[in-house]
TILOLUM-269470 format. One record per residue (C-alpha): residue number from 0; residue in one letter; x, y, z. Coordinates in nm, 2 decimals. Layout:
<atoms>
> i, aa, u, v, w
> NUM, A, X, Y, Z
...
</atoms>
This chain:
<atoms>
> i, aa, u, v, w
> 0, X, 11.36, 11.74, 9.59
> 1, X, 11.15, 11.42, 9.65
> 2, X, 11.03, 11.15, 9.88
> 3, X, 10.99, 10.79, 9.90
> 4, X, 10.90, 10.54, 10.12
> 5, X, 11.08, 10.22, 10.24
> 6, X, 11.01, 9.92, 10.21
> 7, X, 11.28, 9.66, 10.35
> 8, X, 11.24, 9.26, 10.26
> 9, X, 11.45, 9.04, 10.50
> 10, X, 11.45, 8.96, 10.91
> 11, X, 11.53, 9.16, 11.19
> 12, X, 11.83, 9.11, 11.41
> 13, X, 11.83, 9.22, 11.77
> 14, X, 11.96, 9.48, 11.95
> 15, X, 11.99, 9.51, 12.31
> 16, X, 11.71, 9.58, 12.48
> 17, X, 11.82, 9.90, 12.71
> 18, X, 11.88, 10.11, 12.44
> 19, X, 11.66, 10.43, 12.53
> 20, X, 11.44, 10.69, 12.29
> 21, X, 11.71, 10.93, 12.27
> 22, X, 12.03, 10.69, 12.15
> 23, X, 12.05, 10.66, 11.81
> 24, X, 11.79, 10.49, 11.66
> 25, X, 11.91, 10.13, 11.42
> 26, X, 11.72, 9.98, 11.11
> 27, X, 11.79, 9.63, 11.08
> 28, X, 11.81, 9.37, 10.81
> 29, X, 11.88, 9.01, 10.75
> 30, X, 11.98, 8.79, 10.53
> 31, X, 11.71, 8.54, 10.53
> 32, X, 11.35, 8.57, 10.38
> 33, X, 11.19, 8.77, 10.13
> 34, X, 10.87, 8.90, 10.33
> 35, X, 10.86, 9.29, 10.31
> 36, X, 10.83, 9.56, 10.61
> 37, X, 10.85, 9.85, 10.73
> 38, X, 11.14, 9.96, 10.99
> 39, X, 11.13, 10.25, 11.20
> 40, X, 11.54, 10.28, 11.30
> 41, X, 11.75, 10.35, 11.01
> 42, X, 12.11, 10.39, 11.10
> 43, X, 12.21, 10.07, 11.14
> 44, X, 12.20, 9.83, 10.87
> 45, X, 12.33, 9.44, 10.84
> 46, X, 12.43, 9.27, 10.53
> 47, X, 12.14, 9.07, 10.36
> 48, X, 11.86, 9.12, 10.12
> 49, X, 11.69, 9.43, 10.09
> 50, X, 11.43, 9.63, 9.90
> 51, X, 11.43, 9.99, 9.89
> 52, X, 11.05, 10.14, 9.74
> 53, X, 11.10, 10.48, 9.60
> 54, X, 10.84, 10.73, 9.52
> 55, X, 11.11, 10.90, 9.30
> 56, X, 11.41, 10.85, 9.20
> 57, X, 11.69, 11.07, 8.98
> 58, X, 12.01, 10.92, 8.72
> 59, X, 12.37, 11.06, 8.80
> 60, X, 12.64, 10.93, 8.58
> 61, X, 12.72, 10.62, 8.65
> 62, X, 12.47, 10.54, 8.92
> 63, X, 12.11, 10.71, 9.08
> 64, X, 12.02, 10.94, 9.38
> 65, X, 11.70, 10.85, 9.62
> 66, X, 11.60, 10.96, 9.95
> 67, X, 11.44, 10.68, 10.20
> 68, X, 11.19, 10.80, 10.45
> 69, X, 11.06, 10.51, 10.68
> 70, X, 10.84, 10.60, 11.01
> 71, X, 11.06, 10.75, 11.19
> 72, X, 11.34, 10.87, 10.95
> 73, X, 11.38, 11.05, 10.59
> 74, X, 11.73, 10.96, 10.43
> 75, X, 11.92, 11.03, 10.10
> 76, X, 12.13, 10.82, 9.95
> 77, X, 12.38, 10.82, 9.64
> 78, X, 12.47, 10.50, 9.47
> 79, X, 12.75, 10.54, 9.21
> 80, X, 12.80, 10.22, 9.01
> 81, X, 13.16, 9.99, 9.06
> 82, X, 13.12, 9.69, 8.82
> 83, X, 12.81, 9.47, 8.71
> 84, X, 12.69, 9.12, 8.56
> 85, X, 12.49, 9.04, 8.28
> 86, X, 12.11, 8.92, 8.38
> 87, X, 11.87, 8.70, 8.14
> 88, X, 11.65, 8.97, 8.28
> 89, X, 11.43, 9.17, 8.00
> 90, X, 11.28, 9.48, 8.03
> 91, X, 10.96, 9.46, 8.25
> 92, X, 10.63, 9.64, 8.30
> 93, X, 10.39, 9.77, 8.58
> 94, X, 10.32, 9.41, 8.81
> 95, X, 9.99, 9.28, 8.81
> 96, X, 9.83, 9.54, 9.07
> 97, X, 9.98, 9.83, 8.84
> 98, X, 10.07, 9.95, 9.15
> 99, X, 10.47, 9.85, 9.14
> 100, X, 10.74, 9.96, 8.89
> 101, X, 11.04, 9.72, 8.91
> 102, X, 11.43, 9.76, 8.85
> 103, X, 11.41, 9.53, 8.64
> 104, X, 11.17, 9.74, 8.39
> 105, X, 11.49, 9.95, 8.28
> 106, X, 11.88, 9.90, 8.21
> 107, X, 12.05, 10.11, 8.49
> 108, X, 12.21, 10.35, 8.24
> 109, X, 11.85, 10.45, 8.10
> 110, X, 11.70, 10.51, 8.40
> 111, X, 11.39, 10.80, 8.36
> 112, X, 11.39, 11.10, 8.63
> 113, X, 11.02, 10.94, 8.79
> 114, X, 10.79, 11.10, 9.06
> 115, X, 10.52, 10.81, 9.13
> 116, X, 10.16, 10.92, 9.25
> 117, X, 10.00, 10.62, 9.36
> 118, X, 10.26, 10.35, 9.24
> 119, X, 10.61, 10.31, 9.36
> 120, X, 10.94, 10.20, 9.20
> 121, X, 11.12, 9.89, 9.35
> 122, X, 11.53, 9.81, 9.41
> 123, X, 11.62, 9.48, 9.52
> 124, X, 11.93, 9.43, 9.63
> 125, X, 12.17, 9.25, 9.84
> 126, X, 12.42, 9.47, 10.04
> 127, X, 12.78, 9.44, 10.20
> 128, X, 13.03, 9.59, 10.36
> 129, X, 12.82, 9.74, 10.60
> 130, X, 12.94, 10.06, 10.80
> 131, X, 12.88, 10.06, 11.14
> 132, X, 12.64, 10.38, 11.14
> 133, X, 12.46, 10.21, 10.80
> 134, X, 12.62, 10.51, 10.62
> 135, X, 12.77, 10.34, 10.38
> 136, X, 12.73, 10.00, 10.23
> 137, X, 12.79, 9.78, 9.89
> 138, X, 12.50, 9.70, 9.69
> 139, X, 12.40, 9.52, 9.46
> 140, X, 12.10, 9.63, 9.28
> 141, X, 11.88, 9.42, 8.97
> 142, X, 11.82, 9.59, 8.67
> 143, X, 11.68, 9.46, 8.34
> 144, X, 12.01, 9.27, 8.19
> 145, X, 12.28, 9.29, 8.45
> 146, X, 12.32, 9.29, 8.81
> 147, X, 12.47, 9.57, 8.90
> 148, X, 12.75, 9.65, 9.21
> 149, X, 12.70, 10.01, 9.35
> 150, X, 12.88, 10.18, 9.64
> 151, X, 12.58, 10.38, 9.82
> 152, X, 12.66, 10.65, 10.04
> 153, X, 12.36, 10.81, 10.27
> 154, X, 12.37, 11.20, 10.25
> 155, X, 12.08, 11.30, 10.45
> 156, X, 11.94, 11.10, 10.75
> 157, X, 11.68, 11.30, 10.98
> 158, X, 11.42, 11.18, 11.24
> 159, X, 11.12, 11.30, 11.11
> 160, X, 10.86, 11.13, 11.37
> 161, X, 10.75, 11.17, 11.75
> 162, X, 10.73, 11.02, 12.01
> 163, X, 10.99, 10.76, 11.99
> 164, X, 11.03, 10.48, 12.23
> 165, X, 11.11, 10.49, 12.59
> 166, X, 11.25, 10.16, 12.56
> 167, X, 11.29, 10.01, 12.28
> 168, X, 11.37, 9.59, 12.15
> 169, X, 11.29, 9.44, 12.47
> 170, X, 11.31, 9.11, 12.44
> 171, X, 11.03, 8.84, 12.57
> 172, X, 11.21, 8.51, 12.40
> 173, X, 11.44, 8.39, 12.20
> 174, X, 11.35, 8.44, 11.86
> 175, X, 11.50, 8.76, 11.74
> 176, X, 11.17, 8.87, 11.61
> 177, X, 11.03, 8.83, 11.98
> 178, X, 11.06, 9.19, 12.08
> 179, X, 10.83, 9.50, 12.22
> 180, X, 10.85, 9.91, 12.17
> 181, X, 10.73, 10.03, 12.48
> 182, X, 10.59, 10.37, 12.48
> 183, X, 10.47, 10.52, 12.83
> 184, X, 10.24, 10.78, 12.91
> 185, X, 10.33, 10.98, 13.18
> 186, X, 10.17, 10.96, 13.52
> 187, X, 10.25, 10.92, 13.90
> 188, X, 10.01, 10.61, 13.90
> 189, X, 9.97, 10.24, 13.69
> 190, X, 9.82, 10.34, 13.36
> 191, X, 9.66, 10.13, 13.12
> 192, X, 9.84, 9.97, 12.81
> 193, X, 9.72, 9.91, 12.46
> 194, X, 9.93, 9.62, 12.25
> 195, X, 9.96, 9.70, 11.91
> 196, X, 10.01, 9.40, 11.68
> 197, X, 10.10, 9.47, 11.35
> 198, X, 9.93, 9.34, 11.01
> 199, X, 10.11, 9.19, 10.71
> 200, X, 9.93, 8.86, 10.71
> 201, X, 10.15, 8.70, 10.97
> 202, X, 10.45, 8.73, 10.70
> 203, X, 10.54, 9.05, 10.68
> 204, X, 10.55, 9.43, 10.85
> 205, X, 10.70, 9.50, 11.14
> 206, X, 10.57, 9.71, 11.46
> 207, X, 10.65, 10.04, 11.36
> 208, X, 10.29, 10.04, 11.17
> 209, X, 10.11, 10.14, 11.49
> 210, X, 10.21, 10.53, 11.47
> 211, X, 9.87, 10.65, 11.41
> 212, X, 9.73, 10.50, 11.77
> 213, X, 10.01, 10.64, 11.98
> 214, X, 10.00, 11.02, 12.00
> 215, X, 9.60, 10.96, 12.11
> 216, X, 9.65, 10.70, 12.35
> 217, X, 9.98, 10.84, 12.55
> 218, X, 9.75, 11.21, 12.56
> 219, X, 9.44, 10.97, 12.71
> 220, X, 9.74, 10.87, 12.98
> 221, X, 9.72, 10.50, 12.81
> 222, X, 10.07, 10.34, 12.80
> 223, X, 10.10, 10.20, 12.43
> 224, X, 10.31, 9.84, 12.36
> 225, X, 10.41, 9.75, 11.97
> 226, X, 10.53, 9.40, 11.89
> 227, X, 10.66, 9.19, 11.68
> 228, X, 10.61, 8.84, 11.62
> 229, X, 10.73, 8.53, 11.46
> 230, X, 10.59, 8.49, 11.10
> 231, X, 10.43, 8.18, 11.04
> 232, X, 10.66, 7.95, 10.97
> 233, X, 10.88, 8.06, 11.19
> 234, X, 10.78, 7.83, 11.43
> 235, X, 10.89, 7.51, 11.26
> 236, X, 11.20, 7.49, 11.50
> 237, X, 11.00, 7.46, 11.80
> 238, X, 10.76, 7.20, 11.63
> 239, X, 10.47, 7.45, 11.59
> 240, X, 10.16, 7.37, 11.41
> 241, X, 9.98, 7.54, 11.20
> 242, X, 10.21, 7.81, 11.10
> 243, X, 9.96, 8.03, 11.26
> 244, X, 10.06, 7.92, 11.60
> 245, X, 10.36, 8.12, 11.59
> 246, X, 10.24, 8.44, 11.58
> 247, X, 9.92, 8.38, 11.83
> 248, X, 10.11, 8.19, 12.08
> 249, X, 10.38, 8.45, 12.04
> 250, X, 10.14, 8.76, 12.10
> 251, X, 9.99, 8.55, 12.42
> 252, X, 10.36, 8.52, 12.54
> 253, X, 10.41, 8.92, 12.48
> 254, X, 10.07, 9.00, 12.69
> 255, X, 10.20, 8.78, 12.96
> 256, X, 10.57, 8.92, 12.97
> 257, X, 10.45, 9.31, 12.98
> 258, X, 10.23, 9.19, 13.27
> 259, X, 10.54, 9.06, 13.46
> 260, X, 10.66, 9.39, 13.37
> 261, X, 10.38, 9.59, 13.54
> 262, X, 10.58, 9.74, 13.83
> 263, X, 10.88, 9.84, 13.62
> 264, X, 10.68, 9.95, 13.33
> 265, X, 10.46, 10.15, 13.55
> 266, X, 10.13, 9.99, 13.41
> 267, X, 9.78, 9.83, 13.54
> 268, X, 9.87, 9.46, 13.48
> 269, X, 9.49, 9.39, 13.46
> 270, X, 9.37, 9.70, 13.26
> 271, X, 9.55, 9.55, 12.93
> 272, X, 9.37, 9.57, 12.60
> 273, X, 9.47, 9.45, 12.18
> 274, X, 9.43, 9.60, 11.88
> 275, X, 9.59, 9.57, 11.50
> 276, X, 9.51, 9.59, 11.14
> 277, X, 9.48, 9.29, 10.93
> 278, X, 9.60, 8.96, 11.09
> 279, X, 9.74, 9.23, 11.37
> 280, X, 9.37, 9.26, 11.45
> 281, X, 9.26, 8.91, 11.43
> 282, X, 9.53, 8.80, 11.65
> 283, X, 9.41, 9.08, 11.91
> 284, X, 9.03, 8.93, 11.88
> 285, X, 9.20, 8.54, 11.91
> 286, X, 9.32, 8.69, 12.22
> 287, X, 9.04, 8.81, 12.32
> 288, X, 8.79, 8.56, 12.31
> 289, X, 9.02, 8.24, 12.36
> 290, X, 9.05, 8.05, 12.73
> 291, X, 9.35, 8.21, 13.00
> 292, X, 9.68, 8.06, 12.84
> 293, X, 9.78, 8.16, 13.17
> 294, X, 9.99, 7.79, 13.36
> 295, X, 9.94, 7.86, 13.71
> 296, X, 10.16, 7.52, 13.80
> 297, X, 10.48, 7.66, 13.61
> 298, X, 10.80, 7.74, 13.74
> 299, X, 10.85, 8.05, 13.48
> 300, X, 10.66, 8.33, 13.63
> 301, X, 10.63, 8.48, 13.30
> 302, X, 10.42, 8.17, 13.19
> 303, X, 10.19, 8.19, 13.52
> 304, X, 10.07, 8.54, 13.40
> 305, X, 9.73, 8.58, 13.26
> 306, X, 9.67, 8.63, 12.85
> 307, X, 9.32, 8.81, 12.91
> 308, X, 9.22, 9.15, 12.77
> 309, X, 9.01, 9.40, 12.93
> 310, X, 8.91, 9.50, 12.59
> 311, X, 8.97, 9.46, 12.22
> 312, X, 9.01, 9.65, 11.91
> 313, X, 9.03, 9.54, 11.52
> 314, X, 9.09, 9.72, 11.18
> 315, X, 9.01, 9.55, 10.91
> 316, X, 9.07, 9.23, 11.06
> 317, X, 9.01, 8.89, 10.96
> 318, X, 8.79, 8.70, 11.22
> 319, X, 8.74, 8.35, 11.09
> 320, X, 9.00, 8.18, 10.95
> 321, X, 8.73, 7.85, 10.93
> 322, X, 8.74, 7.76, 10.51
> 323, X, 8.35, 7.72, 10.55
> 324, X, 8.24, 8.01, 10.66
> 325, X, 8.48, 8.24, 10.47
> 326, X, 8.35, 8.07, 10.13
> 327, X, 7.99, 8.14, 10.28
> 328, X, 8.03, 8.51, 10.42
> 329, X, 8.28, 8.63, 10.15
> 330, X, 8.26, 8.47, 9.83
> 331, X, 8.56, 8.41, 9.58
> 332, X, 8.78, 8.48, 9.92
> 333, X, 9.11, 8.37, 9.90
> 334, X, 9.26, 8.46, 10.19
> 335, X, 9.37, 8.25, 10.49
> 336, X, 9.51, 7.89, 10.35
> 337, X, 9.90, 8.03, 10.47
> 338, X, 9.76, 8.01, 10.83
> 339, X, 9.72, 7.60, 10.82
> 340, X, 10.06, 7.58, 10.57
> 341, X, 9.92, 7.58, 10.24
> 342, X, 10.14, 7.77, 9.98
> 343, X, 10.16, 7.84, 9.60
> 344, X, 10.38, 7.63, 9.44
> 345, X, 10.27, 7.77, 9.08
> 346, X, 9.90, 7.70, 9.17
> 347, X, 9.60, 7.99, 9.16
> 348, X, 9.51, 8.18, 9.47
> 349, X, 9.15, 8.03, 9.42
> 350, X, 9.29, 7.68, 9.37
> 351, X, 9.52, 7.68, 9.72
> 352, X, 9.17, 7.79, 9.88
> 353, X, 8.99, 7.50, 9.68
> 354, X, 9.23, 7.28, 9.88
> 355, X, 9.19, 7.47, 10.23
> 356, X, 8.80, 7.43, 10.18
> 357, X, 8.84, 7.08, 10.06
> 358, X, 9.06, 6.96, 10.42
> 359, X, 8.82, 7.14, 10.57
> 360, X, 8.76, 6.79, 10.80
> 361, X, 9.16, 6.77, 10.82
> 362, X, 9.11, 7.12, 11.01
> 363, X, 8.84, 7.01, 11.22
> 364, X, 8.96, 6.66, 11.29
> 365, X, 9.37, 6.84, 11.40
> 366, X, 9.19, 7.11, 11.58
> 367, X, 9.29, 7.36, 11.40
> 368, X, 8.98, 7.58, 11.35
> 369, X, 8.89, 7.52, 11.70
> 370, X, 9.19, 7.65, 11.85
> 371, X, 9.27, 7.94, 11.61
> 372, X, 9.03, 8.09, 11.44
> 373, X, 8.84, 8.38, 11.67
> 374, X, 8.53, 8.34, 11.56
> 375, X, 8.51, 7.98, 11.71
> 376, X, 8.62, 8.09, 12.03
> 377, X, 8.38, 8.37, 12.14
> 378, X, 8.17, 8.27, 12.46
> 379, X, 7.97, 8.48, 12.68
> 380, X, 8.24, 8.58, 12.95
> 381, X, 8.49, 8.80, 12.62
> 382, X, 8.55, 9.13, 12.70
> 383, X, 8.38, 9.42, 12.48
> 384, X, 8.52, 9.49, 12.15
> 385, X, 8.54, 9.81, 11.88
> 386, X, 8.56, 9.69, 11.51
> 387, X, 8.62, 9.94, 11.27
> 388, X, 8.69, 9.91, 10.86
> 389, X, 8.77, 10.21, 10.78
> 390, X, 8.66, 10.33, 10.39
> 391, X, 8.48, 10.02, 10.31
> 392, X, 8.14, 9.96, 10.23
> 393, X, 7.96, 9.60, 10.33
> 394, X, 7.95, 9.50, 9.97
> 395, X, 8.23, 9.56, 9.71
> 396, X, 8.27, 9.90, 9.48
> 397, X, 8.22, 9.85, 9.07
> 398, X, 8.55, 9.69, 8.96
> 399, X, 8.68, 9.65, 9.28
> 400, X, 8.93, 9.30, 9.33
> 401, X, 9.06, 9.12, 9.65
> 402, X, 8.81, 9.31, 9.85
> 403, X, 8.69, 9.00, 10.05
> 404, X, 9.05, 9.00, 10.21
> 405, X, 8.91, 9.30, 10.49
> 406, X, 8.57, 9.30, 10.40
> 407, X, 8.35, 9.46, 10.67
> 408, X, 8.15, 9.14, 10.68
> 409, X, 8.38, 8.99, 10.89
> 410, X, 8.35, 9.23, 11.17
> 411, X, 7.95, 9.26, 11.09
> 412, X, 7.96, 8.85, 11.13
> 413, X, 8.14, 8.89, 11.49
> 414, X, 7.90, 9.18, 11.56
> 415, X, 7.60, 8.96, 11.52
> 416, X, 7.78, 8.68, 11.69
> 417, X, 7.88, 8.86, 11.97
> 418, X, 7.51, 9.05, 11.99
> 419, X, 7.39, 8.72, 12.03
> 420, X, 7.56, 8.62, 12.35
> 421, X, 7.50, 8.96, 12.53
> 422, X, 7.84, 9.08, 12.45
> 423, X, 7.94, 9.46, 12.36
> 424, X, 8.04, 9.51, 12.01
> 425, X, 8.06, 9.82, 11.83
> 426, X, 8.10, 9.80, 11.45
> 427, X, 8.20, 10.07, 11.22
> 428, X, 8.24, 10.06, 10.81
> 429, X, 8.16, 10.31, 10.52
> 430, X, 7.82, 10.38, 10.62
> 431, X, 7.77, 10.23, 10.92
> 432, X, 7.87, 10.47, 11.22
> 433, X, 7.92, 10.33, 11.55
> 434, X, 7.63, 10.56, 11.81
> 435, X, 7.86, 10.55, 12.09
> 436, X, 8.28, 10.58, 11.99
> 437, X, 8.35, 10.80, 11.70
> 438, X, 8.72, 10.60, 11.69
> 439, X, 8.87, 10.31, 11.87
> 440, X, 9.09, 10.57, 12.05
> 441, X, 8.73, 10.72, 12.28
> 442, X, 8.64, 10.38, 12.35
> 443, X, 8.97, 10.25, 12.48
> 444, X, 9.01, 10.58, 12.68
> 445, X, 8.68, 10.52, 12.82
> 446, X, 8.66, 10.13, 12.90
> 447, X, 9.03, 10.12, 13.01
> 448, X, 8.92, 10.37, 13.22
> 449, X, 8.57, 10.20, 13.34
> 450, X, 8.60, 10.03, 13.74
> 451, X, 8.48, 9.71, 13.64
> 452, X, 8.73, 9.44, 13.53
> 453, X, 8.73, 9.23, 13.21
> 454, X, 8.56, 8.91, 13.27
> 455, X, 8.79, 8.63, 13.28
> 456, X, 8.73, 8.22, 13.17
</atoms>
């Protein structure tokens, strides 16, 4: 009939951790935020704000039918209108990236039957009245001119993806965002592990995004590790600063708990390498190439674990987040102001990074560049690394916009820095193949597999 894919805005809330691959699987919302992600366990849902994104969508009387597919699951649902408010809202358009139609483009009653290619159609809403198996559930959903209160009822739900999980939401803190998918590859002896840190910019996704490492790795007998992370911000409660700190410090801390794992987990606690997309990936190269975090002298023995990789891997990542050289390698570049706490407040994207350039001493002067951005870090003794943007070209297509924000210039940048120290880095973009790894996946099977150890600071 038709497909879509889902896109939920909100925060996760925790489950306990033993729940095993073949329980039922929960996707989780919360009532606080407005970043979007993807979740991979959809029949569980909380009250909060939400965001379904539909790749088609069909009117009933009195309400609409969609179906839902995330990672792991592909769900119908009916929602049948109850009551509704007026809105100052007036019919809207395509957004700015023409890549988005909104609610709020169309009254609920005149609704068109729409199959997207290449654009999607977008249903906030805040739900209610949750049923315990996220069956059911009040919602209310924005159109253009009221606010309207459905009652949606799921008709289809169906795991579509494998492998799932052998143990899922374990927890290593607090914060209920502090949690690892742990997928084991079978063997009778320690394997190695890859960490998968997902991309969003440090606001946004969630760790189901690593599907298209895992098959590869758990058939190269390399156990596979997907985390979450506090956004930044989301350190504020513990004093953090920069935002940034909050997810970096938090992937240190999830590197350190899987190695106090080892035994259980059956893993090589020293044969532990990073990878991500995005900001996943340049918080996998921060990793990388910053000092052992590692506090021998502390009574937590999660904290006394080392943070060192054996190796690295990026997509698309980010490597600098120093205002200087980003304005120098990538001009017009906007990206990376969020990671020190500057935010919009009705201003341009080119003016907030006017302002990160400008405090550029601030940075220096707080230590923030020094401490935070990978580039900076990068010494003689980091471990080898694979860097790979996928589809792009070093310099920008005709037309093309935002295409500084994973530009292969950062990677090419790293390359040369890292070429200079004597340190392995392979480098892949459109046009530029890498002579030894065809993929990220052949060179972590073969240095997780290599006898000598990652060097260590």
């Amino acid at each position: 009939m038709f497909r879509v894919a889902l896109l939920v805005y909100g925060i996760l809330f925790l489950l306990p951790a033993s729940l095993s691959a073949g329980e039922k699987l929960s996707w989780r919302i919360g009532d606080k935020g407005t970043q979007g992600f993807w979740h991979q366990w959809p029949d569980k849902i909380y009250d909060g704000r939400i965001g379904f994104t539909a790749k088609e969508i069909d009117p009933i009387p009195d309400g609409f039918t969609f179906r839902a597919y995330n990672v792991y699951a592909d769900c119908a649902y009916r929602a049948t209108r109850v009551s509704s408010r007026p809105n100052d809202i007036k019919p809207g358009d395509m957004d700015a990236t023409k890549s988005m139609l909104f609610s709020r483009a169309f009254p609920m009653d005149k609704l068109p039957r729409m199959t997207l290619k290449g654009q999607q159609f977008h249903l906030p809403a805040e739900i209610s009245d949750v049923k315990e198996d996220g069956s059911a559930f009040t919602a209310v959903f924005t159109f253009a001119g009221e606010d309207v209160t459905c009652k949606v009822e799921r008709t289809q739900y169906k795991v579509t993806k494998d492998p799932l999980p052998d143990i899922r939401e374990m927890r290593y803190g607090p914060h209920f965002r502090q949690t690892i998918d742990f997928y084991k590859a079978k063997s009778d002896k320690p394997t190695p592990l890859v960490v998968s840190i997902h991309g969003g910019g440090w606001g946004a996704l969630d760790k189901s995004m690593l599907q298209i490492y895992v098959h590869g790795l758990l058939s190269q007998g390399i156990s596979v590790a997907a985390i979450n992370y506090r956004y930044c911000g989301q350190g504020a409660p513990d004093k953090l600063e920069p935002p940034v700190a909050a997810p970096l410090l938090d992937a240190a801390r999830a590197i350190q708990f899987l190695r106090s794992k080892a035994a259980e987990l059956n893993m090589d606690k020293q044969r532990i390498a990073a990878t991500g997309g995005s900001a996943g990936g340049c918080s996998s190269l921060w990793l990388a190439f910053h000092d052992d975090l590692a506090d021998p002298t502390s009574s937590d023995p999660v904290a006394r674990e080392s943070t060192r990789l054996w190796c690295v891997g990026g997509t698309a990542a980010q490597t600098s987040l120093d205002p200087k050289q980003l304005a120098e390698w990538l001009p017009g570049i906007t990206y990376g102001p969020h990671a020190f706490g500057l935010s919009g407040h009705g201003r341009s994207r080119e003016a907030i990074f006017r302002e990160f350039l400008d405090r550029r001493d601030e940075w220096l002067a707080k230590g923030y560049i020094q401490e935070y951005s990978p580039w900076a870090l990068v010494t003689p003794d980091d471990p080898p690394a694979y860097l790979e943007y996928p589809g792009s070209p070093l310099d920008p297509k005709p037309g093309e916009t935002d295409w500084q924000t994973h530009s292969p210039r950062f990677g090419l940048q790293t390359k040369n820095r890292m070429d200079e120290l004597g340190l392995e880095c392979h480098f892949t973009c459109a046009g530029i193949k890498d002579e030894k790894y065809p993929n990220m996946i052949a060179f972590f099977a073969e240095k997780l597999k290599e006898p000598s150890p990652a060097a260590s600071k």
